[in-house]
C-alpha positions in Angstrom: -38.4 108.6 13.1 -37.1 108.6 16.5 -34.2 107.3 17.8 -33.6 106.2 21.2 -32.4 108.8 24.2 -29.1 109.0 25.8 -29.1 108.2 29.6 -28.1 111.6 31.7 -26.3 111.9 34.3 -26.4 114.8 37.0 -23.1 116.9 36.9 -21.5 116.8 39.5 -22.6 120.2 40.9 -21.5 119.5 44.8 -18.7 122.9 44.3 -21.8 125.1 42.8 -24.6 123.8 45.8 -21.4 124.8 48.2 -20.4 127.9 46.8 -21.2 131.7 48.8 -21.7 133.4 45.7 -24.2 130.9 44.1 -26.6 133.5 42.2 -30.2 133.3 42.6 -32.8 131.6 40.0 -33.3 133.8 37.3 -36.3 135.5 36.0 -37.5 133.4 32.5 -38.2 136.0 29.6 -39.3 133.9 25.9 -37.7 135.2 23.1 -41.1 135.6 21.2 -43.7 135.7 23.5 -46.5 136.7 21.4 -45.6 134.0 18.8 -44.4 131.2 21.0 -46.5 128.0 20.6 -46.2 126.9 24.3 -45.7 129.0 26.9 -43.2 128.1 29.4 -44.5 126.1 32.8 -43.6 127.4 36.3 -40.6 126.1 37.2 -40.0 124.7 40.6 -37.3 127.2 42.4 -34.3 125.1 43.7 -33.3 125.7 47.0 -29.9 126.1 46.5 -28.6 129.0 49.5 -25.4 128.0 51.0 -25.5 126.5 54.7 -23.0 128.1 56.3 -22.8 126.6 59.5 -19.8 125.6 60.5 -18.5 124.9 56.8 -20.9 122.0 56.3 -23.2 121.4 53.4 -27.1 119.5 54.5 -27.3 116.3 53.0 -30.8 117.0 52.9 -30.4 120.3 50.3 -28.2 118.7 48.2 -31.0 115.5 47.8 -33.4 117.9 46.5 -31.3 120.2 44.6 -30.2 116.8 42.5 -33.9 115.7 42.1 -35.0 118.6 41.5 -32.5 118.7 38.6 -33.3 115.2 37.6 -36.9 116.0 37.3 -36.0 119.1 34.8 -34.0 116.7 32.9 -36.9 114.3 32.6 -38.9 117.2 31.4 -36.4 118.7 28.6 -36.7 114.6 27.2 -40.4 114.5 27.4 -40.1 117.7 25.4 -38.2 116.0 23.2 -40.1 113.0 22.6 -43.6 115.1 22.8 -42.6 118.4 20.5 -44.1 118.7 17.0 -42.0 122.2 15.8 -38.8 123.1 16.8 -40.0 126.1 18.0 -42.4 124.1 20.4 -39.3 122.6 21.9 -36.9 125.3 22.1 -39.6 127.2 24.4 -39.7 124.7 26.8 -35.7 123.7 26.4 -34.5 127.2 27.3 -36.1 127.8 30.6 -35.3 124.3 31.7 -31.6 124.4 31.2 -31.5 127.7 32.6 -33.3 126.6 35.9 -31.5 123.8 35.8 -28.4 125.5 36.5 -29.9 128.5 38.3 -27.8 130.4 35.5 -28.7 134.2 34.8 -29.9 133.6 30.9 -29.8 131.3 28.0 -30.1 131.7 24.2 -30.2 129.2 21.3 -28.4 131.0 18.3 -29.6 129.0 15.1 -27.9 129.0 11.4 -29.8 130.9 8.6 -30.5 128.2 6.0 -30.1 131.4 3.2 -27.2 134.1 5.1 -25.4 130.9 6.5 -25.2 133.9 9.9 -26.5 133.0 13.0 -29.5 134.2 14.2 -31.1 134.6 18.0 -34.4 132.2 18.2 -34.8 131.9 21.8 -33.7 133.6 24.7 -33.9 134.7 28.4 -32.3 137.6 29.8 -29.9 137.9 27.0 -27.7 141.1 27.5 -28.9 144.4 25.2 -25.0 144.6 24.4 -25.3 141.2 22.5 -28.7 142.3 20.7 -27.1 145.1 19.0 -25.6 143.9 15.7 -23.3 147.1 14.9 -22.0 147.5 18.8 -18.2 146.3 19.2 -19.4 143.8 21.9 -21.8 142.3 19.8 -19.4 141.6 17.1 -16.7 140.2 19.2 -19.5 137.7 20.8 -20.6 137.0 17.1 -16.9 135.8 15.9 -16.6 133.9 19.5 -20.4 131.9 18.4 -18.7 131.7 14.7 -15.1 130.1 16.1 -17.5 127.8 18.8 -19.4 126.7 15.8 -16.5 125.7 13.3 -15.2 124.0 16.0 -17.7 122.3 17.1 -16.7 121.5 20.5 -18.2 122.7 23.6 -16.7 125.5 25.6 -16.4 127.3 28.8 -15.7 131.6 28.3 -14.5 133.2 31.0 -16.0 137.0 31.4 -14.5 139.6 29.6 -12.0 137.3 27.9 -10.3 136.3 24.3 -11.3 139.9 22.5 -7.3 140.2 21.8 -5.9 140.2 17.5 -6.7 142.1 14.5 -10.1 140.0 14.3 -10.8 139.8 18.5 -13.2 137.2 19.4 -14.0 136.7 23.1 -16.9 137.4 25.8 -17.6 140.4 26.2 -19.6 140.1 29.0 -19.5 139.3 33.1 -20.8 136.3 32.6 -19.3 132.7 32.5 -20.0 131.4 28.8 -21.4 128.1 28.2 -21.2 127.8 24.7 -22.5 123.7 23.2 -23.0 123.5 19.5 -26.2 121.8 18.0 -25.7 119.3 15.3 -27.4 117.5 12.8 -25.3 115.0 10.9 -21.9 115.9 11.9 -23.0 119.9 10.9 -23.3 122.7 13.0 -26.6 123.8 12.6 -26.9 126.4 16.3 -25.5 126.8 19.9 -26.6 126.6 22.9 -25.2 129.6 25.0 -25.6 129.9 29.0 -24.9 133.1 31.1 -23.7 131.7 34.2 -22.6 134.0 36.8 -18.7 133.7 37.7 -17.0 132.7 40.4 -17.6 129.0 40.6 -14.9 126.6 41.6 -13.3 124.5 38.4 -14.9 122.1 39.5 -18.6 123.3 39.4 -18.0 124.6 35.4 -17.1 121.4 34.3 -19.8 120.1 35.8 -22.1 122.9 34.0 -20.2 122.2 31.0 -21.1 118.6 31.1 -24.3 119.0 31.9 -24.9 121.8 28.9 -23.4 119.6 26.6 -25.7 116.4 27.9 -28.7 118.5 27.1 -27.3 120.0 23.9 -26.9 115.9 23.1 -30.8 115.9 23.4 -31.7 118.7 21.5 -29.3 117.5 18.5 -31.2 114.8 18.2 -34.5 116.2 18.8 -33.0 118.5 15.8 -31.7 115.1 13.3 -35.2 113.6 14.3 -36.8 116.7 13.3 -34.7 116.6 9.7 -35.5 113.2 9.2 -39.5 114.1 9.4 -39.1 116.7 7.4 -37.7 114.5 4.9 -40.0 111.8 5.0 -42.8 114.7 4.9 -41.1 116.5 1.7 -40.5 113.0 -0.2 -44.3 112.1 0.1 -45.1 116.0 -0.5 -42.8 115.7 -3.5 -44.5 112.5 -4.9 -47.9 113.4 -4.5 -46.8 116.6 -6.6 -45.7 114.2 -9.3 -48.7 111.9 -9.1 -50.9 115.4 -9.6 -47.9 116.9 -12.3 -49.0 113.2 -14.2 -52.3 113.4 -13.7 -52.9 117.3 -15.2 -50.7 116.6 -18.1 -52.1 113.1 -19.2 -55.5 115.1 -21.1 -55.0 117.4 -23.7 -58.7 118.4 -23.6 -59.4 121.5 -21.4 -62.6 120.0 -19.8 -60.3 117.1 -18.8 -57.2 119.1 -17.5 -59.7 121.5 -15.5 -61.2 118.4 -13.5 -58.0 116.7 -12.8 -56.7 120.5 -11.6 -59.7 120.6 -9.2 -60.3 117.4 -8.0 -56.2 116.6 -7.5 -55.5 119.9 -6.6 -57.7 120.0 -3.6 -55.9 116.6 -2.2 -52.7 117.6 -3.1 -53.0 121.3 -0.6 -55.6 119.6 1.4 -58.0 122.6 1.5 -62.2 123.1 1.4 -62.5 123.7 -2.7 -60.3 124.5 -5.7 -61.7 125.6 -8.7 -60.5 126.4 -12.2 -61.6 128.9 -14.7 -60.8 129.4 -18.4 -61.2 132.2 -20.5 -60.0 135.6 -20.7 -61.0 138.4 -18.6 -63.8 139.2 -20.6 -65.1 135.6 -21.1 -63.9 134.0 -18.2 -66.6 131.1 -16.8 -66.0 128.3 -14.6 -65.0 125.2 -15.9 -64.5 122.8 -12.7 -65.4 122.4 -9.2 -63.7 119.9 -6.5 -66.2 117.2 -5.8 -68.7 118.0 -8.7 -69.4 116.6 -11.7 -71.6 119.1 -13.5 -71.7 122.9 -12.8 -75.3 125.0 -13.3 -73.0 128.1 -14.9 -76.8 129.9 -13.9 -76.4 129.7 -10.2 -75.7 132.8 -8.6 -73.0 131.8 -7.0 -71.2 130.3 -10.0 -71.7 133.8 -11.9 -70.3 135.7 -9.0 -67.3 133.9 -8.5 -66.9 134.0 -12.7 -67.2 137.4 -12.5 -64.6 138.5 -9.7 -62.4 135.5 -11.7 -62.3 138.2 -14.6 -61.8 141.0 -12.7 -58.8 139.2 -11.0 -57.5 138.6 -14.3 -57.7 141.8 -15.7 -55.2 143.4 -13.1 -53.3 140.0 -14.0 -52.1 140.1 -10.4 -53.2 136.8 -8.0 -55.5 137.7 -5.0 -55.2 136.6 -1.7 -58.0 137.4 0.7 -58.4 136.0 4.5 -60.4 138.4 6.2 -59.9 141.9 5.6 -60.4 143.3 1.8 -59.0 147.3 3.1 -56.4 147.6 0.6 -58.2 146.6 -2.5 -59.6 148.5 -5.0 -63.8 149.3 -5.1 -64.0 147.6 -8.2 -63.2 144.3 -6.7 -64.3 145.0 -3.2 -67.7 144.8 -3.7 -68.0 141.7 -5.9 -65.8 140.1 -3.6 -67.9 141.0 -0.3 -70.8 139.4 -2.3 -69.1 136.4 -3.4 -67.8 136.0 0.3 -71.4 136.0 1.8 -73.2 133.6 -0.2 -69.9 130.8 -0.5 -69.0 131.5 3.1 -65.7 131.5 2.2 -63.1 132.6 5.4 -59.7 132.3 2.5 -59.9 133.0 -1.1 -57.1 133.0 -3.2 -57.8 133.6 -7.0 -53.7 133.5 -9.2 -54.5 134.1 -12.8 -52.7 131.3 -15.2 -50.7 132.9 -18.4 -48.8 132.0 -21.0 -46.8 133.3 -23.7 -48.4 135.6 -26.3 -47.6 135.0 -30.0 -47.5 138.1 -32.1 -48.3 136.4 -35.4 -51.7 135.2 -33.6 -52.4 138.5 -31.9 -50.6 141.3 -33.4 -52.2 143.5 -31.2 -50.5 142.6 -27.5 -46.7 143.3 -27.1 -44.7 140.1 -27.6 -43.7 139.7 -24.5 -47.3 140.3 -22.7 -48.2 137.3 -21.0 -52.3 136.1 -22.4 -54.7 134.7 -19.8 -55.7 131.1 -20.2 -57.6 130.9 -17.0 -57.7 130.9 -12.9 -56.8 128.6 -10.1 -59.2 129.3 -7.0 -58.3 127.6 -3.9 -61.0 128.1 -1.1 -61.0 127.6 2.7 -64.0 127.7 4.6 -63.8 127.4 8.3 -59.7 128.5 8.4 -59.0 132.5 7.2 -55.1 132.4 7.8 -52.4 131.9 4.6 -49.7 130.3 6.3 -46.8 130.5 4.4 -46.6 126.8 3.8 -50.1 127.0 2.2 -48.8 130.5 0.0 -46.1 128.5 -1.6 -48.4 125.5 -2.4 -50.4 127.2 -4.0 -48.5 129.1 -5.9 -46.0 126.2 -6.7 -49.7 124.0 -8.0 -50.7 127.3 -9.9 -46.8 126.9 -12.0 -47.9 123.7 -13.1 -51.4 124.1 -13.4 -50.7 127.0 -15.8 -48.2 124.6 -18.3 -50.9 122.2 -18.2 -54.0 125.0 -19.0 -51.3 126.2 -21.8 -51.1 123.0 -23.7 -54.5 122.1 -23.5 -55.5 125.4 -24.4 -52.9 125.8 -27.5 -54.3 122.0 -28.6 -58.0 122.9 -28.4 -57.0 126.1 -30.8 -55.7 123.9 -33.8 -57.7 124.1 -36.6 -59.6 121.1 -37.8 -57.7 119.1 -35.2 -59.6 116.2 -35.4 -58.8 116.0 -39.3 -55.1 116.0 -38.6 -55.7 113.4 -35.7 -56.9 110.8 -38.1 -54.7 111.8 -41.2 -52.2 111.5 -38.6 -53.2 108.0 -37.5 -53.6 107.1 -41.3 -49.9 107.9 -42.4 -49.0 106.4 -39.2 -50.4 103.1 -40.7 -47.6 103.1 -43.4 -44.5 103.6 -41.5 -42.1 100.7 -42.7 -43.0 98.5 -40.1 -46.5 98.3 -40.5 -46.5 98.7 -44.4 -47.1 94.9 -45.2 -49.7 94.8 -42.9 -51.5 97.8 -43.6 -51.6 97.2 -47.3 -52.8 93.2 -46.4 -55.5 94.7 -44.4 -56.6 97.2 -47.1 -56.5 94.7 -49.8 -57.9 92.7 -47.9 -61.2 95.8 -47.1 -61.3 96.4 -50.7 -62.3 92.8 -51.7 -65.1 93.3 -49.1 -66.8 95.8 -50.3 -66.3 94.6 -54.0 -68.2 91.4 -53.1 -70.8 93.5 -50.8 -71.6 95.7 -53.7 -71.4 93.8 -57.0 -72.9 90.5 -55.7 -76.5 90.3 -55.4 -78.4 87.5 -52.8 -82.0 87.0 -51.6 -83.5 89.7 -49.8 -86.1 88.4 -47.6 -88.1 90.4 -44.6 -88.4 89.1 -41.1 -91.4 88.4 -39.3 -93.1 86.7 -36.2 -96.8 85.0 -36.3 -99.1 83.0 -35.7 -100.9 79.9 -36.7 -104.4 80.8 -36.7 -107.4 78.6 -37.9 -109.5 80.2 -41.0 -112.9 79.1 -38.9 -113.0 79.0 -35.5 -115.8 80.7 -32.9 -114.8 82.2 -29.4 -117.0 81.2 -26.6 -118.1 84.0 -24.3 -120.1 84.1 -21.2 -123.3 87.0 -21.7 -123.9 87.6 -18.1 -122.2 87.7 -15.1 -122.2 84.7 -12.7 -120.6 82.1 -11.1 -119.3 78.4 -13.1 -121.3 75.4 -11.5 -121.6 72.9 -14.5 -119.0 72.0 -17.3 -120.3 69.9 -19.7 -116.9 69.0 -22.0 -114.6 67.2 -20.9 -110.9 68.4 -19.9 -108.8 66.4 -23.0 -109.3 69.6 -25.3 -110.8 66.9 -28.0 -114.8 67.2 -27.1 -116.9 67.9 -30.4 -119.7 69.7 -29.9 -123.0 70.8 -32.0 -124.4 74.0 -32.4 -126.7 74.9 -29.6 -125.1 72.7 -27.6 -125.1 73.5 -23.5 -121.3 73.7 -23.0 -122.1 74.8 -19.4 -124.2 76.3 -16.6 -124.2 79.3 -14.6 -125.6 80.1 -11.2 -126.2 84.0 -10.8 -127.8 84.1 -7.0 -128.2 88.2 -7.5 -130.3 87.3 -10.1 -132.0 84.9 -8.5 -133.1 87.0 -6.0 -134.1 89.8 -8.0 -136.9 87.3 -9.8 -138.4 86.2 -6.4 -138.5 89.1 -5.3 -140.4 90.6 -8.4 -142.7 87.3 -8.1 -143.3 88.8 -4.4 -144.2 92.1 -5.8 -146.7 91.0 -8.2 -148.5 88.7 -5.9 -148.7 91.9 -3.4 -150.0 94.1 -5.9 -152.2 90.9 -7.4 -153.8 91.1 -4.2 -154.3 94.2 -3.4 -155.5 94.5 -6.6 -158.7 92.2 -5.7 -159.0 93.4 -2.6 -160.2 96.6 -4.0 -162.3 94.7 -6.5 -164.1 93.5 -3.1 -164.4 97.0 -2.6 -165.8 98.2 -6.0 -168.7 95.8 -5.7 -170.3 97.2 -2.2 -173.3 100.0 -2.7 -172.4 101.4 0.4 -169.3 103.3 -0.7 -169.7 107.2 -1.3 -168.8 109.1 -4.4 -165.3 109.9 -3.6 -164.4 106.1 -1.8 -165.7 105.1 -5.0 -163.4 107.2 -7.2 -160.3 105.9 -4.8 -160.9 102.3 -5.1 -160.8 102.6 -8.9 -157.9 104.6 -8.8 -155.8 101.8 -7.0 -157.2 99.1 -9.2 -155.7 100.8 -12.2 -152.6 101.8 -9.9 -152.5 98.1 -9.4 -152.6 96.8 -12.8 -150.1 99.0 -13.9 -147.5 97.7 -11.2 -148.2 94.2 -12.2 -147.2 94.7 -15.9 -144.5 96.3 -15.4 -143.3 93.9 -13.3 -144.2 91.0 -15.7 -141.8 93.1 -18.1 -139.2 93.0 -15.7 -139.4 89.2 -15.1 -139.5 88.8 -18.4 -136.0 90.3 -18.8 -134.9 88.3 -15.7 -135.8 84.8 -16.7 -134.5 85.7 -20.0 -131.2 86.9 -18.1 -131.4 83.7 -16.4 -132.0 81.5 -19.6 -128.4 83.2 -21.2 -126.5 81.3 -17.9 -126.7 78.4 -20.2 -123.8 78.6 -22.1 -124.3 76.9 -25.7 -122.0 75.8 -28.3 -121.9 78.9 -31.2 -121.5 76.5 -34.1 -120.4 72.6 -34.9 -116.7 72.0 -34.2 -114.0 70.5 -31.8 -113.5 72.4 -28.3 -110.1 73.0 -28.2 -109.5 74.1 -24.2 -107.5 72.3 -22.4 -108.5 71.7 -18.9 -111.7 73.6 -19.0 -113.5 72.3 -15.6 -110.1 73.0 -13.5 -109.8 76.6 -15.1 -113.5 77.7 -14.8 -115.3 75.3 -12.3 -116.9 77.4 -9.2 -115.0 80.4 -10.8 -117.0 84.0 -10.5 -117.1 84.8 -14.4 -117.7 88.4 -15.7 -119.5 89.3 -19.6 -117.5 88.8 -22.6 -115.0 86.8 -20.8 -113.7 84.3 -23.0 -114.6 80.7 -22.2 -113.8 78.4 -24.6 -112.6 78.0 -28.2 -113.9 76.3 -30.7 -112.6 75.2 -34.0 -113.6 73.1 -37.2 -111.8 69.9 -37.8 -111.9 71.0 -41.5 -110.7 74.3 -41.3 -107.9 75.8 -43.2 -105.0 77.2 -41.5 -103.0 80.4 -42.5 -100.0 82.1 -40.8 -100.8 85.6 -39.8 -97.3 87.5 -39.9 -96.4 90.8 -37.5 -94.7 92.8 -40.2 -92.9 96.2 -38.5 -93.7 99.2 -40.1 -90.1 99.7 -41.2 -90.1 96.9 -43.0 -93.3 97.7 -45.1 -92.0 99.8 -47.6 -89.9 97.2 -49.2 -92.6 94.6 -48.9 -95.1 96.7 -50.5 -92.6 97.6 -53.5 -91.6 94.0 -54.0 -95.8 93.5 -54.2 -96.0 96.5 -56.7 -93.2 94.9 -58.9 -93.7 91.0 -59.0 -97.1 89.5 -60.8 -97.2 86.5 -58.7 -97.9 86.3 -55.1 -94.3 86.9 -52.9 -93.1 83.5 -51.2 -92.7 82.8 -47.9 -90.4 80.6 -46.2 -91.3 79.7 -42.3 -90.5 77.3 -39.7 -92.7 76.7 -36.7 -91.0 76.6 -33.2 -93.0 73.2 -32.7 -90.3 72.0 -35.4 -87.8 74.3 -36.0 -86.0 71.8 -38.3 -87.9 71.6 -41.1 -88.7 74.8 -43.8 -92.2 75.3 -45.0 -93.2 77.5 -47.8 -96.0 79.9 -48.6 -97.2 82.7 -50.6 -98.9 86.2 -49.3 -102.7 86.5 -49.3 -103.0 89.9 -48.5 -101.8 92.6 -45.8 -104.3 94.2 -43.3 -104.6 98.4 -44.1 -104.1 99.3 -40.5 -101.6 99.4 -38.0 -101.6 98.2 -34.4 -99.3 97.4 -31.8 -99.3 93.4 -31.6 -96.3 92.8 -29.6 -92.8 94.2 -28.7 -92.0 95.1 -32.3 -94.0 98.7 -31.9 -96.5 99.1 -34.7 -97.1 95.9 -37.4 -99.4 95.2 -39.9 -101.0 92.3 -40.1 -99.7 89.4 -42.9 -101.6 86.9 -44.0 -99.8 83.9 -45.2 -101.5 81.0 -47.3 -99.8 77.1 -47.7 -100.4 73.7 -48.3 -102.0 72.5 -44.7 -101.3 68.9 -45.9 -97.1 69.6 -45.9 -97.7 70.2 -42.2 -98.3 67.1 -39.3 -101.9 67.7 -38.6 -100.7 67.3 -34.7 -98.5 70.4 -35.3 -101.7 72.4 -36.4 -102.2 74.3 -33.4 -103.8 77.5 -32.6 -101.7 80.1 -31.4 -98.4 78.0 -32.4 -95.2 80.7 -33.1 -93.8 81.2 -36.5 -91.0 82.7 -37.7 -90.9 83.6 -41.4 -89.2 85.6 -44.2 -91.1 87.6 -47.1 -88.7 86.8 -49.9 -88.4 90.6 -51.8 -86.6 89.4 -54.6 -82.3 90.0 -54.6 -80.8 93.2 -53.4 -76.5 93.6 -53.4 -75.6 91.4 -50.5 -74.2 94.8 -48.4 -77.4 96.2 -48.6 -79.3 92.6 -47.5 -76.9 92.9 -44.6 -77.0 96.5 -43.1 -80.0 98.2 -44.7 -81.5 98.0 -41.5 -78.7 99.9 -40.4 -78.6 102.5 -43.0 -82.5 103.4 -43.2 -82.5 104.1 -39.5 -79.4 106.9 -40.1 -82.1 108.2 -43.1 -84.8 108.3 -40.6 -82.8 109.4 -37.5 -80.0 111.4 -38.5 -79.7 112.6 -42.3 -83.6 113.7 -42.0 -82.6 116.4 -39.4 -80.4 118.4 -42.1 
């Protein structure tokens, strides 16, 4: 939150451009140079010799002395407006001011939030006198900061001044103090001190005293901006600490508790990977990884890291490695170095979690000897340093991760827990404001489960089928070929006589294959009796004679063989008539659309047909589970088992039947998994005749007799815990 910056205006500085004895601009030294975030810039020198001709000042030096200063100013409020630390500020602040008023040195003294003393931050040429805590000097410039800082007013030390008293307190120095407080909130928090050299006019220190305290303005509020941050950055720290303190405490399971550790824990400190480990050191594993939701505990890795976990544990001091691994003992070295090169890991920091030890469960331990419940393991793995910020995160997370492990690990440890749990719940039921209604709903149970077990009802078995005609004949085509001719018409209502043509094939391979054997046997027919013309000259010698004979019989052969062959062709070619198998109604609807000029393979079905006379039965899918009931209900009743059905073409209206008979094998019929077959028999004439329809659904129940009305309802229920759970023990 910033707030908006004062205006500044140059002090008047005309004495201090004038003045003989102006010093020099000083040499710039940081305070911490190795630690400093930003090094200080070259500063532009200001020219600022006197002109000492005939007592007159140029116009021209005192311009750019004054911008030069202004553009200094504008830099300190940049610094201000651009500065992330304090530290980051400061280092730019100090050599500013002290070019700005081509002073010798400047320091910025800073309260010690736990002492309350004030301690040197940053500083240029800072005399050794002052450095020295136990020197006289030192502790009379110490009370004079102290005084400046209860006061809280800006002042102006003459050198060597003000050490007078039991308790003196002055400047000990040659130099002009310019002492400014800092303040955050109406408190003193540091000073701003400035080592001017003396002998300026009155005039000139006011105006360095003006100036000093115009820039100590600046940095005061670059300091209360800096507060309020650090506020706003410590509220949200502190609530996401209670959003992860919520969310670790909400499970009592330790599965649960080691996710939310992992997976909150790495948002909360913001780093690569924490992990968390149960056990003791002996049985230590890894429970939970940030970003994962399983864990292969046989990985390598995984059985590294559990292993240097218990390890860790055992010395039951946290370890804290970014780098170097020197001062640690073999025994963890080397498990560490290997751990470290397969994770790539640049910080690891493993804190064993403890809790209290309870002598009457482990008499063994001292009672005071903290037990191991587990490990926090925060990664890092592209930064190696443990800033101090990050040390007490971690270690502040582990505090609350280790309550959290405790309870969930004492919880887990009850015995029988989830007994208690539900006798727990159960006495919960009859606390005095839930009495009536627990007993109403018990009462209420009890009468249940009388009327589910003492009163019997029907027990009937489910089933899908079919409406299926006792004679009918499936149509099927005996050779491949093409549809040219339908006979039938497409109403589904054509009677037909056995041996009837129902329709013609074409077969054009077939075709071919008989003229072309007709061309083979007129080749060989005449070659044949061209070698009968042969056979009859006298002028043919022994072995021409022997040659001719030989392709007459060669001859003959071929042409029987090819008679054979047509023989099985035009027989081929008689079976593209399709004919009627027996006397009944063809039942296919549409016939020409579905197979005219349609390539048609063998045993393709064509056509159904089916006798106007038949009877009609129901064949039922029964599921296997089912079957042991319906064949004891068979075994134990002398008549035939009824049957109730409805067809889907009429769902409102209950037809009844009795069983025929139930096929001895099972097949997989449809969606139920294996079903045996169930023949049905009833009256055809309680049925519409324009309902009897092939292949028209059914459903039906098998009526087993009476069963108690809780097992009618959830025997289904408790044979597949028989079959699928009890059977295992």
């Amino acid at each position: 939150m910033s707030q908006p910056s004062p205006q500044f205006n140059t002090p008047n500085l005309g004495n201090f451009i004038t003045d003989p004895t102006g010093p020099p601009a000083p040499h710039h030294q940081p305070a911490n140079p190795e630690t400093s975030p930003v090094a200080p810039p070259e500063q532009p020198k200001l020219n600022i010799e006197p002109q000492k001709q005939m007592g007159t000042v140029d116009p021209g030096l005192v311009n750019q002395t004054k911008n030069q200063i202004r553009i200094l100013v504008e830099e300190i409020h940049q610094f201000a407006q651009n500065s992330s630390t304090v530290d980051e500020f400061m280092d730019g602040f100090t050599p500013r001011i002290t070019t700005a008023l081509a002073s010798t040195g400047a320091a910025i003294w800073m309260v010690d939030s736990e002492s309350g003393n004030l301690v040197l931050k940053h500083y240029i040429n800072v005399p050794e006198t002052l450095k020295l805590t136990d020197q006289t000097a030192a502790i009379e410039h110490q009370r004079l900061l102290q005084k400046t800082l209860n006061t809280q007013q800006p002042l102006l030390v003459q050198p060597a001044s003000g050490a007078q008293g039991g308790n003196p307190a002055g400047n000990p120095t040659d130099y002009l103090l310019i002492l400014q407080p800092l303040r955050i909130d109406k408190t003193a928090v540091g000073l701003i001190e400035i080592f001017q050299r003396p002998g300026a006019g009155l005039t000139t220190q006011r105006g360095y005293l003006k100036f000093v305290s115009q820039m100590g303005d600046v940095a005061s509020e670059f300091l209360s901006n800096q507060k309020i941050r650090s506020y706003a950055f410590e509220r949200a720290m502190w609530k996401r600490r209670e959003q992860f303190i919520g969310t670790i405490h909400q499970s009592l399971h330790t599965q649960d508790v080691a996710y939310a550790i992992a997976n909150e824990g790495r948002r909360l400190l913001e780093c690569d990977r924490v992990s968390v480990a149960t056990g003791r050191d002996r049985q230590c594993r890894v429970d939970a990884v940030s970003g994962l939701d399983t864990i292969e505990r046989r990985a390598t890795q995984v059985k590294q890291l559990a292993h240097l976990t218990s390890l860790i544990i055992r010395t039951r001091e946290p370890l804290w490695y970014s780098g170097t691994s020197d001062n640690l003992a073999p025994q963890i070295r080397e498990p560490l170095h290997e751990y470290v090169d397969r994770s790539h890991t640049k910080m690891l920091a493993i804190l064993p979690l403890f809790r209290e030890s309870n002598p009457a469960s482990d008499p063994s331990l001292p009672q005071n000897k903290p037990l191991p419940v587990g490990a926090l393991i925060v990664e890092q793995l592209s930064d190696s340093r443990v800033t101090p910020e990050l040390k007490n995160n971690i270690e502040t997370v582990a505090l609350h991760c280790q309550s959290a492990m405790t309870n969930a690990t004492e919880h887990q440890q009850i015995f029988l827990l989830p007994v208690w749990k539900l006798l727990g719940q159960f006495v919960s039921l009859f606390q005095s404001s839930r009495r009536t209604k627990t007993i109403s709903i018990i009462g209420t149970i009890t009468v249940l489960l009388v009327f589910l077990t003492c009163f019997p009802c029907t027990f009937g078995l489910g089933a899908k089928g079919n409406l299926i005609p006792t004679e009918q004949h499936e149509v099927f085509a005996k050779i491949n070929g093409t549809m040219e001719t339908i006979f039938i018409s497409d109403d589904g209502d054509t009677f037909v006589q056995q041996g009837q043509p129902l329709a013609q094939m074409q077969n054009s391979d077939l075709e071919l294959a008989i003229d072309q054997i007709n061309g083979q046997i007129a080749i060989q027919e005449a070659e044949r009796n061209s070698n009968l013309q042969l056979q009859n000259r006298n002028d043919l010698s022994q072995f021409e004679s022997v040659e001719v004979s030989n392709n007459i019989a060669l001859a003959t052969k071929t042409i029987e063989y090819l008679q054979r062959e047509l023989e099985i062709r035009l027989e081929e070619q008689q079976l593209l008539t399709v004919t009627s198998p027996a006397t009944g109604r063809v039942i296919n609807w549409n016939a020409k659309q579905n197979l005219m000029h349609r390539p048609v393979t063998r045993g393709q079905n064509l056509m159904t047909i089916v006798n106007p006379n038949t009877e009609w039965i129901i064949e039922l899918e029964m599921p296997e589970r089912r079957l042991g009931h319906l064949t004891k209900a068979m075994q134990a009743s002398e008549q035939p088992l009824k049957v109730t059905f409805a067809l889907l073409s009429n769902p409102g209206t209950e037809y009844t039947g009795v069983v025929l008979d139930i096929d001895e094998k099972l097949d997989v019929h449809s969606d139920e998994g294996n079903t045996a077959l169930v023949r049905v028999e009833f009256p055809n004439d309680a049925i519409d005749p324009q309902l009897l329809r092939a292949e028209t659904r059914v459903n039906a129940k098998v009526i087993c007799g009476t069963r108690a009305t809780g097992f009618v309802i959830f025997h289904e229920m408790i044979e597949t815990v028989q079959s699928k759970v009890l059977f295992l023990f």
